[in-house]
C-alpha positions as CSV (number, residue, x, y, z in Angstrom):
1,X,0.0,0.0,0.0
2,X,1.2,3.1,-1.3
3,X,1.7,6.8,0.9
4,X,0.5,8.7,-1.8
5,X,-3.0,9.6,-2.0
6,X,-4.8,8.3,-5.1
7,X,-4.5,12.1,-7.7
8,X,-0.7,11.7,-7.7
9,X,0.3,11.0,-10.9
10,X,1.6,7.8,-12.7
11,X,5.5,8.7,-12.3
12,X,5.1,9.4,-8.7
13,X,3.1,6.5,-7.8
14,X,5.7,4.2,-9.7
15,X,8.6,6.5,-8.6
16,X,6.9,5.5,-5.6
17,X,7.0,2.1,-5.8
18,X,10.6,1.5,-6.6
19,X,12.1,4.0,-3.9
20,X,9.2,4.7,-1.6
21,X,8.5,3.6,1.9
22,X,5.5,1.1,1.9
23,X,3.4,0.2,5.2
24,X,4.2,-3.7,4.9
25,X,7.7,-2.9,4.8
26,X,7.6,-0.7,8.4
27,X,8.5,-2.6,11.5
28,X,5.5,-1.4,14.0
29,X,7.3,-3.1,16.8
30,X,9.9,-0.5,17.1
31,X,7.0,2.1,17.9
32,X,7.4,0.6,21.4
33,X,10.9,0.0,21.6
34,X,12.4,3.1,19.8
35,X,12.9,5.4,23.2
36,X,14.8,2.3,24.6
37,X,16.9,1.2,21.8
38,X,17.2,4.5,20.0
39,X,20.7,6.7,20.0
40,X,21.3,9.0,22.7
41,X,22.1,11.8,20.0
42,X,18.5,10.4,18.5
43,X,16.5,11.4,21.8
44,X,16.4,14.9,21.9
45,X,14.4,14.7,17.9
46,X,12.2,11.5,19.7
47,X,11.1,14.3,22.5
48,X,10.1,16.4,19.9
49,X,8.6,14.7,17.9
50,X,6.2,13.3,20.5
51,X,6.0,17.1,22.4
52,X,7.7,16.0,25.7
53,X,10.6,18.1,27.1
54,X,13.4,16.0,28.1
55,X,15.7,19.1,29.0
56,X,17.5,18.6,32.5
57,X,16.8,14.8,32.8
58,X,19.1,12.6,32.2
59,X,19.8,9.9,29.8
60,X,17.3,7.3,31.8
61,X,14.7,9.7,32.7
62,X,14.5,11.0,29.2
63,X,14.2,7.8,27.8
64,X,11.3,6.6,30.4
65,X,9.5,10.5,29.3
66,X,9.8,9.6,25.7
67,X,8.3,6.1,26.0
68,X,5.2,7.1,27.8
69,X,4.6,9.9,25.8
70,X,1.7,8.6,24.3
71,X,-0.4,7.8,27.5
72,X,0.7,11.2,28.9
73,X,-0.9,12.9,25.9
74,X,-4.2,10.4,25.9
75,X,-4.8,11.2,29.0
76,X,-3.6,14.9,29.4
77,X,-5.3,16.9,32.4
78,X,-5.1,13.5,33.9
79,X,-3.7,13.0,37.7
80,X,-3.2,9.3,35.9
81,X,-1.0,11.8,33.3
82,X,0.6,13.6,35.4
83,X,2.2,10.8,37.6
84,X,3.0,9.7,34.5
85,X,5.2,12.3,33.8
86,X,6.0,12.7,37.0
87,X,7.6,9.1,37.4
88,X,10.1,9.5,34.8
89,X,11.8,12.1,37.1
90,X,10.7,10.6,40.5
91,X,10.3,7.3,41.2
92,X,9.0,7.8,44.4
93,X,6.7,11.1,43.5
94,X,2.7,10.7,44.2
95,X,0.3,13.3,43.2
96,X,-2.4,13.8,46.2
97,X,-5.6,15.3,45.5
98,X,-7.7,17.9,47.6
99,X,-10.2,15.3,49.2
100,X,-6.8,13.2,50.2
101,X,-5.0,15.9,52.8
102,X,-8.4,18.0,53.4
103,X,-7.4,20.7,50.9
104,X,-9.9,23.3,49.0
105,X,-12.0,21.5,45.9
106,X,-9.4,21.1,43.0
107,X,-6.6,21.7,44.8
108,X,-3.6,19.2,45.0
109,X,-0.5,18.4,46.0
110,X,3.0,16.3,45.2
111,X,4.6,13.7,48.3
112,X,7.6,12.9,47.7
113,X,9.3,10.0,49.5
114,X,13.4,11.0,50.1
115,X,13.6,7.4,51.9
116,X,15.5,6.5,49.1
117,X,17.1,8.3,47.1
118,X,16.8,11.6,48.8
119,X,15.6,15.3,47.0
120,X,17.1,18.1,45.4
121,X,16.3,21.4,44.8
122,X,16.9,20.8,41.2
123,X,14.1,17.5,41.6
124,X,11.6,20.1,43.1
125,X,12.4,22.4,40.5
126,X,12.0,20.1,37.4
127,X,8.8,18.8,39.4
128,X,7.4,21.8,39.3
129,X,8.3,22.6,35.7
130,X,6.3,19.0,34.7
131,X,3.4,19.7,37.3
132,X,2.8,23.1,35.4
133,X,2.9,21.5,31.6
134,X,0.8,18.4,32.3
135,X,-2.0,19.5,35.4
136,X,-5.4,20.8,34.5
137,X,-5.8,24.3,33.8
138,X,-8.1,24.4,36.6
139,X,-6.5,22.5,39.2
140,X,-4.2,24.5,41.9
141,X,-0.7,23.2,42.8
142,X,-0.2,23.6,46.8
143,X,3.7,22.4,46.4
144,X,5.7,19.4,47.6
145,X,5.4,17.5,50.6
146,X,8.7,16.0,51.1
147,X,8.5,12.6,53.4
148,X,11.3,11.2,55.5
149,X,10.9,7.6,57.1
150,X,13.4,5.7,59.1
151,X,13.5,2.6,60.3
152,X,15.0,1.2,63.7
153,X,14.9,-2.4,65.0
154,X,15.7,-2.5,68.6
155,X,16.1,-6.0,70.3
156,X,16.2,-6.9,74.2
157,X,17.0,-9.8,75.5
158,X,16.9,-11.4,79.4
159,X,17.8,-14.5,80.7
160,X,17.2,-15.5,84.4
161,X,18.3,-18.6,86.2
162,X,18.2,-19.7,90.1
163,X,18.2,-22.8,92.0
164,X,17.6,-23.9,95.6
165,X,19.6,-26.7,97.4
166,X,18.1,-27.6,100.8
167,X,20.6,-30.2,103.5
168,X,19.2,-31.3,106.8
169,X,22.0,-31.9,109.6
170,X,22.7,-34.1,111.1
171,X,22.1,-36.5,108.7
172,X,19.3,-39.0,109.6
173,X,17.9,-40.4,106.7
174,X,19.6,-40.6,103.7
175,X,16.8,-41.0,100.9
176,X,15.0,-37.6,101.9
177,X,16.4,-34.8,99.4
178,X,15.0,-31.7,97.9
179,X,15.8,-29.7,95.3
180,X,13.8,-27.0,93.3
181,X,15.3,-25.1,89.9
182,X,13.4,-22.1,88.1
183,X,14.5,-21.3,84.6
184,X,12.4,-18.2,83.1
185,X,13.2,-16.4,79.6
186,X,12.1,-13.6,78.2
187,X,12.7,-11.9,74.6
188,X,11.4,-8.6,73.3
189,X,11.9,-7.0,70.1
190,X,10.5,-3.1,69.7
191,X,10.2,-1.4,66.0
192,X,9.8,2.1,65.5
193,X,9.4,3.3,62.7
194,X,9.7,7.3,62.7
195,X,7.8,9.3,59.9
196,X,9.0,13.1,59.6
197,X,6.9,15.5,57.1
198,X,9.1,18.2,55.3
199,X,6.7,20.6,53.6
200,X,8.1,22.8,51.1
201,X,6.8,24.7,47.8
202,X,8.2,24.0,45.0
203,X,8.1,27.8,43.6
204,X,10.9,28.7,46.1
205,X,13.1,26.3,44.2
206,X,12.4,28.4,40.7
């Protein structure tokens, strides 16, 4: 099947034929694969030609922007979009809506979890860039809550052991003895898992 639509002449459509490219001869798979197998030189004309910006990220994150381009765009003004976006940059990064933190109607906000791999001001910043090209013109940004966990395993142990030996003098009789032994254990092990909330706004980053 040709490209040409059907008023092109005779000479192009057989010009066509001998030199053109022809649908059964394209290899659809790479449509999928291109952003991962493609040049690194190659990727800055991929993020144009499917409208993402890759500037600032790196070779990785550029290449996980370019591949899900397509669903970013399908389902722009999306929160599903946005994290999208979002989780080429930032693993860790989860958009919260209003109704999630008790914020006004359309409001929202980014957590991000610096567990990890920690945060930057450059991550806030390029955060911040993506939030404002892929969020709904309506919804409002309220910045980045920034979430610290650590994790500390504390064990105790105890071990307790007595005995009693009881003699009777003088001896009398020799088949009466008494003896009484108390072994008791005891093992505790304490978690604590300690959750500190950074709140900062991305703007301040700009």
């Amino acid at each position: 099947m040709s490209l040409l639509p059907n008023h092109k002449s005779k000479f192009d459509k057989k010009f066509d034929l001998l030199f053109g490219v022809r649908f059964e001869d394209l290899d659809i798979g790479v449509i999928n694969t291109l952003a991962s197998k493609a040049p690194k030189n190659l990727l800055p004309v991929l993020a144009a030609s499917f409208d993402v910006d890759i500037d600032g990220l790196n070779e990785n994150e550029a290449r996980e922007l370019i591949k899900n381009a397509f669903e970013i765009h399908y389902y722009s003004g999306t929160f599903y979009s946005l994290n999208k976006a979002l989780s080429a940059l930032y693993a860790d990064a989860k958009v919260k809506e209003w109704f999630d933190y008790a914020g006004p109607p359309y409001h929202f906000k980014l957590e991000l979890d610096a567990s990890k791999n920690g945060v930057s001001p450059q991550t806030l910043k390029r955060s911040d860039e993506i939030i404002n090209t892929y969020k709904n013109v309506r919804s409002v940004y309220d910045g980045a809550s920034i979430k610290a966990t650590a994790s500390i395993n504390l064990k105790a142990y105890s071990y307790t052991f007595s005995g009693e030996n009881i003699s009777v003098d003088p001896y009398v009789i020799s088949n009466i003895s008494q003896r009484a032994s108390f072994k008791v254990g005891a093992t505790t092990q304490i978690n604590e898992i300690i959750s500190i909330p950074v709140n900062l706004n991305a703007q301040f980053f700009r």
